[in-house]
NUVOKE-147308 format. One line per field, with one value per residue: residue number from 1; x negated, y negated, z negated of N, C-alpha, C in turn; residue in one letter. Coordinates in Angstrom, 1 decimal, padded with zeros to 4 digits, always signed. Layout:
REM NUVOKE-147308
i: c(NUM,...)
nX: c(X,...)
nY: c(Y,...)
nZ: c(Z,...)
caX: c(X,...)
caY: c(Y,...)
caZ: c(Z,...)
cX: c(X,...)
cY: c(Y,...)
cZ: c(Z,...)
aa: c(A,...)
//
This chain:
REM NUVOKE-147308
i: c(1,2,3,4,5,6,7,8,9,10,11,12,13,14,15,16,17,18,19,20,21,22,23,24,25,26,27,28,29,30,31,32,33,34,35,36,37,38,39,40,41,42,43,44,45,46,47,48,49,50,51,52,53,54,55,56,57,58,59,60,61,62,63,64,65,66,67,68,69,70,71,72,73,74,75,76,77,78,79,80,81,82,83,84,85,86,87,88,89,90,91,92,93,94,95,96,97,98,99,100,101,102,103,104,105,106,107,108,109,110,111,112,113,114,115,116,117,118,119,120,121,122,123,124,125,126,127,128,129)
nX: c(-055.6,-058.3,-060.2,-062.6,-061.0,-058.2,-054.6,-052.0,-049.5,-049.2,-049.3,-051.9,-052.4,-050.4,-048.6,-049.5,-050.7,-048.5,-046.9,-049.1,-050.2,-053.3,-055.8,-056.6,-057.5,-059.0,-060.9,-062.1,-063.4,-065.0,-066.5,-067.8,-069.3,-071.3,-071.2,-070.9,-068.4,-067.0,-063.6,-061.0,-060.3,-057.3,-053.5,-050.9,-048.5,-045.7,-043.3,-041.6,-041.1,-041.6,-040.5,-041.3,-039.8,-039.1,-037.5,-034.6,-033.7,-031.3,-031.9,-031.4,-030.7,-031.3,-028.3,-027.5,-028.8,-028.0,-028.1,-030.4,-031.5,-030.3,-030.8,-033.9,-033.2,-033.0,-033.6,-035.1,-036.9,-039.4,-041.4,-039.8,-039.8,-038.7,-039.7,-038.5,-036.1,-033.2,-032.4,-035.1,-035.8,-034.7,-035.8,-036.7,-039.6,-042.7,-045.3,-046.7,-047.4,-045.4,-042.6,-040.0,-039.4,-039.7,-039.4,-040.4,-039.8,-038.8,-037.6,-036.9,-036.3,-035.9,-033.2,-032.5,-034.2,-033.0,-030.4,-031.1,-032.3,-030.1,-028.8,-030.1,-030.4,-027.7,-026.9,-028.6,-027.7,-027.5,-027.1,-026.3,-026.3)
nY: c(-198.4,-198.1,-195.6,-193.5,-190.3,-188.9,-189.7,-191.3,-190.3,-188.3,-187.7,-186.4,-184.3,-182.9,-183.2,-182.5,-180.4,-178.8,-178.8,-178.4,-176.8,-177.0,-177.3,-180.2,-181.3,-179.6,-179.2,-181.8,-181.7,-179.7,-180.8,-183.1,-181.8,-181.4,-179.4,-177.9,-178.2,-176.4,-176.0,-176.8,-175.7,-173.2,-172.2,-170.6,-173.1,-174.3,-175.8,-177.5,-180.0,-182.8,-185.2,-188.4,-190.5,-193.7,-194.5,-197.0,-200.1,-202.0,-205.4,-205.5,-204.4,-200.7,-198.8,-196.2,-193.1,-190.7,-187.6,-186.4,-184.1,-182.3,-183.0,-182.2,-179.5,-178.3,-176.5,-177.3,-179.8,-180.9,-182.7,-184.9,-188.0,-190.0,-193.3,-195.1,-195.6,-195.5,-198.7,-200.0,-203.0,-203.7,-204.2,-205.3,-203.9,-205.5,-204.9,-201.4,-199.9,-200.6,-199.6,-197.4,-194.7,-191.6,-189.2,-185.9,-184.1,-181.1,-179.4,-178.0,-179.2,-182.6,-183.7,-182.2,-182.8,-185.7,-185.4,-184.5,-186.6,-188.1,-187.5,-186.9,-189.8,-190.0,-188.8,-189.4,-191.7,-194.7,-196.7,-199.8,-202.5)
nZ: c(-040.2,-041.5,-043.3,-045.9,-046.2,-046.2,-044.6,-046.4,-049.1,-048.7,-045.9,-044.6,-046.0,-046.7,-044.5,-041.9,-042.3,-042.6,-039.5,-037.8,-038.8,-039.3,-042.1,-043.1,-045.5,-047.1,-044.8,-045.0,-047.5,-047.4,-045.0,-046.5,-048.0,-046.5,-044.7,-041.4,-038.9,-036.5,-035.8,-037.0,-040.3,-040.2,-040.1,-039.1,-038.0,-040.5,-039.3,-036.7,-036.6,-039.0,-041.5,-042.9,-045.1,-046.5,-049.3,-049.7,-051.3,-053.1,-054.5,-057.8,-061.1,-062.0,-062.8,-062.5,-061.1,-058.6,-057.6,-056.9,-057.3,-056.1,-053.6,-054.1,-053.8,-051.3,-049.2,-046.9,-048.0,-048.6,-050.2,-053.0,-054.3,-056.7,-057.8,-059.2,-062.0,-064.6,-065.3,-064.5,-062.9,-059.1,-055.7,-052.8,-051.6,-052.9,-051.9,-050.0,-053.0,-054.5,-053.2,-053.4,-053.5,-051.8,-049.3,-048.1,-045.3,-043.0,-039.9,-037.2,-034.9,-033.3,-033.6,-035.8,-037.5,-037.8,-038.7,-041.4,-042.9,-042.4,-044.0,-046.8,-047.3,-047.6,-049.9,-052.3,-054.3,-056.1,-058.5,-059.4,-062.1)
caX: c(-056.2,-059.6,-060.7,-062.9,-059.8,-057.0,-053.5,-052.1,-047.9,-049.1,-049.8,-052.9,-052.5,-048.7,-047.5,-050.5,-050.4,-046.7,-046.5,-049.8,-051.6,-054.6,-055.8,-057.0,-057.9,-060.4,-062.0,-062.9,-064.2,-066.2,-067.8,-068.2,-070.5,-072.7,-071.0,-070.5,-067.0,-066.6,-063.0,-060.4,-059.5,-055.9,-052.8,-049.3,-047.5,-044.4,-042.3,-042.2,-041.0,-041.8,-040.4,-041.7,-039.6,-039.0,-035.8,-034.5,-033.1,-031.0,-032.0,-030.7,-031.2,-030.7,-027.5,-027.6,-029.1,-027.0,-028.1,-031.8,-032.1,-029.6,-031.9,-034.8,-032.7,-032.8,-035.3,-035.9,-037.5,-040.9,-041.3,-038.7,-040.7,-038.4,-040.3,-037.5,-035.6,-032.5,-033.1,-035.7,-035.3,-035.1,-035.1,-037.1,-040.7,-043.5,-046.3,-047.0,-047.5,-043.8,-041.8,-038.8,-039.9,-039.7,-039.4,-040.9,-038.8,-038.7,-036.8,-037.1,-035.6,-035.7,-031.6,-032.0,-034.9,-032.4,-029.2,-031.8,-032.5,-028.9,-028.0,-030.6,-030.1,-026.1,-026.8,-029.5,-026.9,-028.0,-025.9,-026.9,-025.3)
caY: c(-198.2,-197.0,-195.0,-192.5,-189.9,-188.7,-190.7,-191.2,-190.3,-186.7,-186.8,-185.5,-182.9,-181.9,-183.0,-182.4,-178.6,-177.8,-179.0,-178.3,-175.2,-177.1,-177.6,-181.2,-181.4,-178.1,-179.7,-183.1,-181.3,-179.0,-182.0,-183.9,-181.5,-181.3,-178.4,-178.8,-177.2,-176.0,-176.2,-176.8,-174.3,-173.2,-171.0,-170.3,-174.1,-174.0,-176.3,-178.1,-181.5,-183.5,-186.4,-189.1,-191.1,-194.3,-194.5,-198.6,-200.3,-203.6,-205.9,-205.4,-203.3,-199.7,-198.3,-194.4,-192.5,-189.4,-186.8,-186.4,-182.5,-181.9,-183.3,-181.4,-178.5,-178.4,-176.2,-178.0,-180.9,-180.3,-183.2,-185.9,-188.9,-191.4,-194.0,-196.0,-195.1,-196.1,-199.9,-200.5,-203.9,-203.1,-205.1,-205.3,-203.8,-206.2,-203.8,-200.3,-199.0,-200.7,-198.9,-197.1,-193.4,-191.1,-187.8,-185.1,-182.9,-180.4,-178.7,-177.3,-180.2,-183.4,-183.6,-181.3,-184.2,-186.8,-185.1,-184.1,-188.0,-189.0,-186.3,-187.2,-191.0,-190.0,-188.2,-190.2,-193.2,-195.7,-197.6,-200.8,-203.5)
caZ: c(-041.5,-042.0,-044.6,-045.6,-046.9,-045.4,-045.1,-047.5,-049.3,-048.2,-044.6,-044.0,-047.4,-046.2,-043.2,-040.8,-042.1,-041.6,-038.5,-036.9,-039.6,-040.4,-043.5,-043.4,-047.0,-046.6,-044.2,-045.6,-048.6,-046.6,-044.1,-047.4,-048.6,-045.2,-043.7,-040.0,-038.7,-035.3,-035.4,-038.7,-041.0,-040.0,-040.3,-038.4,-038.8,-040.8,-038.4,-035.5,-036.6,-040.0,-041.6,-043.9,-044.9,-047.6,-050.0,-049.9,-052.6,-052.8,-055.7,-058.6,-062.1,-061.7,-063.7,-062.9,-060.4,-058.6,-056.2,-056.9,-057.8,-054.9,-052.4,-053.8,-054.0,-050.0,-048.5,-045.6,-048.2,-049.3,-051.6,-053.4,-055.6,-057.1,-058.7,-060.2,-063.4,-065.1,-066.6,-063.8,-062.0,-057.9,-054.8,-051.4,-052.4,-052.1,-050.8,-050.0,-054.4,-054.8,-052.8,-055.0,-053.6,-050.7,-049.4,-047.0,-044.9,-042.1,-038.9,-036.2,-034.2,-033.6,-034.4,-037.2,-038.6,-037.9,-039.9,-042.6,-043.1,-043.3,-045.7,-047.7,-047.4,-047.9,-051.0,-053.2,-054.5,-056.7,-059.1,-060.3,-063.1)
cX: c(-057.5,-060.3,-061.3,-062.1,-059.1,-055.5,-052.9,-050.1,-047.9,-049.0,-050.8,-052.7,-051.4,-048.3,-048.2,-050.5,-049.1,-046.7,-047.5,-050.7,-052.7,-054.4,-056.8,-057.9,-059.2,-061.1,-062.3,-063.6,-065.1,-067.3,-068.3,-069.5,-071.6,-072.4,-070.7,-069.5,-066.9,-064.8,-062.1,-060.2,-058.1,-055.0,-051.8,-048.6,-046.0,-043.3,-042.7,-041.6,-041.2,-041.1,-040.5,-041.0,-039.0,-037.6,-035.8,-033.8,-032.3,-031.2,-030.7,-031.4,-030.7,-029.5,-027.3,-028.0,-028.5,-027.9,-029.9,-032.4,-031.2,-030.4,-032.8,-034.7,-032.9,-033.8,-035.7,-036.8,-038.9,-041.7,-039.8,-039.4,-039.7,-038.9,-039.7,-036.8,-034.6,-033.0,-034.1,-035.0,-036.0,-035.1,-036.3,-038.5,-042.0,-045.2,-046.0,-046.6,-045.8,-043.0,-041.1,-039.0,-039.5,-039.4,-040.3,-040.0,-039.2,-037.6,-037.2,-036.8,-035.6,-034.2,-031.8,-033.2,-033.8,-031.0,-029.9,-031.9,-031.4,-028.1,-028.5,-030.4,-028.9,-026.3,-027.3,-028.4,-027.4,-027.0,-026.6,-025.7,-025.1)
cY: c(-197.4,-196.7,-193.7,-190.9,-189.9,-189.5,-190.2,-191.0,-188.7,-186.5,-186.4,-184.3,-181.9,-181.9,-182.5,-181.0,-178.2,-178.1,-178.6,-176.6,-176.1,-177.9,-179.1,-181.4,-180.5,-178.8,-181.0,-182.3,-180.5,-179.9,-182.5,-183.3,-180.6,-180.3,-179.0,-177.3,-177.7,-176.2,-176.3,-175.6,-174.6,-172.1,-171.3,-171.9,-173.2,-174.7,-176.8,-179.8,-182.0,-185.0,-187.3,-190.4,-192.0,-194.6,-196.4,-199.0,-201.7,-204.1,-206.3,-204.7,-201.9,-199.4,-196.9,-194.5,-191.4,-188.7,-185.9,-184.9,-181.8,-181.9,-182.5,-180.1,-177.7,-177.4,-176.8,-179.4,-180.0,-181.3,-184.2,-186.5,-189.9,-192.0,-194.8,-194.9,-196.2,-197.4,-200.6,-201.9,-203.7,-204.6,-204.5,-205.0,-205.0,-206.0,-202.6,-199.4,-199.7,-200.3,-197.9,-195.2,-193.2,-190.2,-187.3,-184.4,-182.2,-180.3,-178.6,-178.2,-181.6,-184.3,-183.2,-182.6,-185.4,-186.2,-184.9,-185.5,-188.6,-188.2,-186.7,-188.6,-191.3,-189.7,-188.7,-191.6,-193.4,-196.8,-198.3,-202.1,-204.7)
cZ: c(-041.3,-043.4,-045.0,-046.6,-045.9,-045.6,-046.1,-047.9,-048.5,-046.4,-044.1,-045.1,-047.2,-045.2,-042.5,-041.3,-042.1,-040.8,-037.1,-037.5,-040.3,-041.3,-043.4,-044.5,-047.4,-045.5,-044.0,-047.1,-047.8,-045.6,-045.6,-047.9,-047.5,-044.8,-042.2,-039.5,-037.1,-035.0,-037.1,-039.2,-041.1,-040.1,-039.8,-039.0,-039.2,-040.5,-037.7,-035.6,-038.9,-040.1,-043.2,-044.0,-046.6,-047.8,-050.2,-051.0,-052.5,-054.2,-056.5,-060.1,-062.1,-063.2,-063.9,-061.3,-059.8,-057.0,-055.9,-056.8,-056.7,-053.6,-052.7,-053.7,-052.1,-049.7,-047.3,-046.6,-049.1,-051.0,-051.6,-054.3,-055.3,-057.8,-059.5,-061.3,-063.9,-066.0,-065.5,-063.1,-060.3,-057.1,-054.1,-051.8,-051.8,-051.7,-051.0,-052.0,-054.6,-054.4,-053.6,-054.7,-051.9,-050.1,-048.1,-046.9,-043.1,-041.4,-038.0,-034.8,-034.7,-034.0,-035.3,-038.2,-039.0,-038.9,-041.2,-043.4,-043.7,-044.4,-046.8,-048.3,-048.2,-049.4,-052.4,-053.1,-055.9,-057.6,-059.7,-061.2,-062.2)
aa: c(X,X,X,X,X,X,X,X,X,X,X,X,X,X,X,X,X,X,X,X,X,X,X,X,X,X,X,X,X,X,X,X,X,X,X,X,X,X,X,X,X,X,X,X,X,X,X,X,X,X,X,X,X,X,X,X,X,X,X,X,X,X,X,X,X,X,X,X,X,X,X,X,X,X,X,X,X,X,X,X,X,X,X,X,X,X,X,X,X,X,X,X,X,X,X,X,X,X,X,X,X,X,X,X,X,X,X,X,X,X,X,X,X,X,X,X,X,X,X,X,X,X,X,X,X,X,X,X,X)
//
């Protein structure tokens, strides 16, 4: 993808500063307006692994949603966006803006990313009619 912007579902705005310090986002507004930067503006990352990753859905109509304030409850997660809603009709998204939501999360480890994932996966359930 090319684009003049940073990627996009928060990784250049979130992930690329927890895991590296710089501020990405500070320094596209600063080139934008004809500064020229010797190196990023940055600070102490706040982990050493990131993960972005999308919530699946099986077609259907949602009937209740369970687990959602649990997951953000987490501190290892940084965000949680469900875009569906009880009553919604789901299934297989058919681009990128349809997707049913997402999350951001941290650790320190690449195990501690991968249990973070299936906790979260485990925990977000989905009831549909």
């Amino acid at each position: 993808e090319v684009a003049a912007r940073g990627g996009g579902v928060g990784i250049s705005s979130e992930i690329i500063p927890i895991v590296s310090g710089a501020d990405v986002t500070q320094a596209l507004v600063r080139l934008s307006l004809g500064e020229r930067l010797s190196r990023l503006p940055a600070r102490a990352p706040k982990a050493k692994h990131a993960v972005l990753e999308f919530f699946e859905t099986r077609k259907g109509r949602v009937k209740a949603l369970h687990g959602l304030d649990e997951i953000r409850a987490l501190p290892q997660i940084h965000r949680c966006e469900l875009n569906i809603k009880v009553g919604d009709r789901v299934g297989p998204p058919a681009n990128d803006s349809a997707r049913p939501g997402y999350f951001i999360g941290t650790a320190g480890s690449l195990a501690g990313i991968d249990r973070l994932s299936r906790r979260v996966k485990s925990t977000l359930r989905i009831d549909y009619e």
